[in-house]
C-alpha positions as a Markdown table, in Angstrom:
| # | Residue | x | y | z |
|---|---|---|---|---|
| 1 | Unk | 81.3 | 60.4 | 15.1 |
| 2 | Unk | 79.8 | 58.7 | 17.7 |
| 3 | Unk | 81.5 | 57.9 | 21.2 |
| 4 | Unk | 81.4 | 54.3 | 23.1 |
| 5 | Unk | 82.0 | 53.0 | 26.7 |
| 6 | Unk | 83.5 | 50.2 | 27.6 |
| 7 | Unk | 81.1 | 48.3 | 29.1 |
| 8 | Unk | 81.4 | 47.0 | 32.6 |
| 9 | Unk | 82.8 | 43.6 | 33.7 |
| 10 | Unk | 84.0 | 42.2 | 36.7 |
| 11 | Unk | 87.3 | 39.7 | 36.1 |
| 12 | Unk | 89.1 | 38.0 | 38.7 |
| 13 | Unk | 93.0 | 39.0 | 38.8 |
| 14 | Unk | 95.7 | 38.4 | 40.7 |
| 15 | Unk | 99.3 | 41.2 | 41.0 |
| 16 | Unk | 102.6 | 38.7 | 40.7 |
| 17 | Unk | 104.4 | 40.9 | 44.0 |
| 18 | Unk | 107.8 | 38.5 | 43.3 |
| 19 | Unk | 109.4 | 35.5 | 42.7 |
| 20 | Unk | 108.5 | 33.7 | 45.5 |
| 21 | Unk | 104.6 | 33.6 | 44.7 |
| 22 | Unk | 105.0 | 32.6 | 41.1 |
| 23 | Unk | 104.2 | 28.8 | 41.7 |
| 24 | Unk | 100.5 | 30.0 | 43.5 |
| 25 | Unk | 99.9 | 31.9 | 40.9 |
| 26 | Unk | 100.1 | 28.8 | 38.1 |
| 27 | Unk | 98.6 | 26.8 | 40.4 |
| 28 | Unk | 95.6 | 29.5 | 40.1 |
| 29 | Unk | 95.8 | 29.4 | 36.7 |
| 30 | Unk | 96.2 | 25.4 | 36.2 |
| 31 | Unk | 92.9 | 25.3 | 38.8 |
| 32 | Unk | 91.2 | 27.1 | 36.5 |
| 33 | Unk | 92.2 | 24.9 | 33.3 |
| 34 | Unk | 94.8 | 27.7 | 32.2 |
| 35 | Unk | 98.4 | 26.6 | 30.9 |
| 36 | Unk | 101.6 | 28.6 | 32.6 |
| 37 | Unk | 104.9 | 27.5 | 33.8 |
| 38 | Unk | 107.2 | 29.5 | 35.9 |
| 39 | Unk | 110.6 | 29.9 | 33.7 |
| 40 | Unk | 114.2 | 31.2 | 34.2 |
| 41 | Unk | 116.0 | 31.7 | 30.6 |
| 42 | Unk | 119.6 | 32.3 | 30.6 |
| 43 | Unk | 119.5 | 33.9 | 34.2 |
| 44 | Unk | 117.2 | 36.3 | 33.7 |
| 45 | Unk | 114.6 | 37.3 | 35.6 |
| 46 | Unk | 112.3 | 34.8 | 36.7 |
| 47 | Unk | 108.8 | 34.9 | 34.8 |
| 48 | Unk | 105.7 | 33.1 | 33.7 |
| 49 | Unk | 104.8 | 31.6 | 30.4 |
| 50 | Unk | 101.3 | 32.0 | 29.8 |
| 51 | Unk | 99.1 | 30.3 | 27.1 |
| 52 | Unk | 96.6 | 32.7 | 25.9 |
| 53 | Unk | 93.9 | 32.8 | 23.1 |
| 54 | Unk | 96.8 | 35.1 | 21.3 |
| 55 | Unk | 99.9 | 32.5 | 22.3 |
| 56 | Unk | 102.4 | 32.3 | 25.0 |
| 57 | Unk | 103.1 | 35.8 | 26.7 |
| 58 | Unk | 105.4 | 36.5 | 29.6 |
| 59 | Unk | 104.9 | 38.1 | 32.6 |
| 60 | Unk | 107.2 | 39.2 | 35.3 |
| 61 | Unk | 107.2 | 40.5 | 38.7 |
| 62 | Unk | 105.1 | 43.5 | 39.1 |
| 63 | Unk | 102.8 | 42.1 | 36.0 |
| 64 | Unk | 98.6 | 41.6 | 36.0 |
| 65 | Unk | 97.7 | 38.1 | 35.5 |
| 66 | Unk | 94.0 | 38.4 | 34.5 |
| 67 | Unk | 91.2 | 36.0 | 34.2 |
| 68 | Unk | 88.3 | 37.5 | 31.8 |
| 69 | Unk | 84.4 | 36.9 | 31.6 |
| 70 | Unk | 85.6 | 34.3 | 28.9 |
| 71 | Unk | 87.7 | 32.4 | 30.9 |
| 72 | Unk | 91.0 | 33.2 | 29.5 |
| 73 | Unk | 93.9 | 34.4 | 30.9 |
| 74 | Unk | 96.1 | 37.7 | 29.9 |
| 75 | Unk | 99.0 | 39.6 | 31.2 |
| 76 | Unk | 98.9 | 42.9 | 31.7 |
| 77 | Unk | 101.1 | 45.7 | 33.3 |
| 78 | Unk | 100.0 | 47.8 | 35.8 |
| 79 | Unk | 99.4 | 50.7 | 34.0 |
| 80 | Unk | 97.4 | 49.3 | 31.7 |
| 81 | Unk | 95.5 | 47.4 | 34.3 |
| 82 | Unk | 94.5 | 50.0 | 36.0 |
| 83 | Unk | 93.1 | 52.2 | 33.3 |
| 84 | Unk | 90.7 | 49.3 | 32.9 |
| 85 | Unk | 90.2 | 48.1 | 35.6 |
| 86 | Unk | 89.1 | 49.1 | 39.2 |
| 87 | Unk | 88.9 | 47.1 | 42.5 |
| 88 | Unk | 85.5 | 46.0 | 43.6 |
């Protein structure tokens, strides 16, 4: 069998450090005609609701918030992030 690469693309992404920059990072989103809302359900942790091209998916502190060559947006955690992706 034969093996393939991924091929190379450069996406913009921001890391959500905490709480307190959730709203920028809508904003970013909403700037860039994305849909998110920052959330609290039944006191839990504070998060964002993100509309993707899958549905809405949640991110929390400590969470990717990635824009790809498409121009959608996904969530991703940091491990996963960061066996795709590598600072430029």
């Amino acid at each position: 069998m034969p093996f393939y690469r991924r091929k190379p693309q450069i996406v913009e992404a921001t890391l959500i450090f905490s709480y307190a920059e959730m709203p920028a990072v809508v904003g970013w989103i909403e700037d860039c005609g994305g849909k998110a809302v920052v959330t609290r359900d039944d006191g839990a942790l504070p998060q964002i609701k993100l509309n993707t091209a899958s549905g809405v998916v949640t991110a929390f502190s400590g969470d990717y918030i990635v824009r790809t060559t498409q121009r959608h947006f996904i969530a991703m955690k940091p491990g996963d992030f960061h066996e795709l992706y590598e600072r430029v």
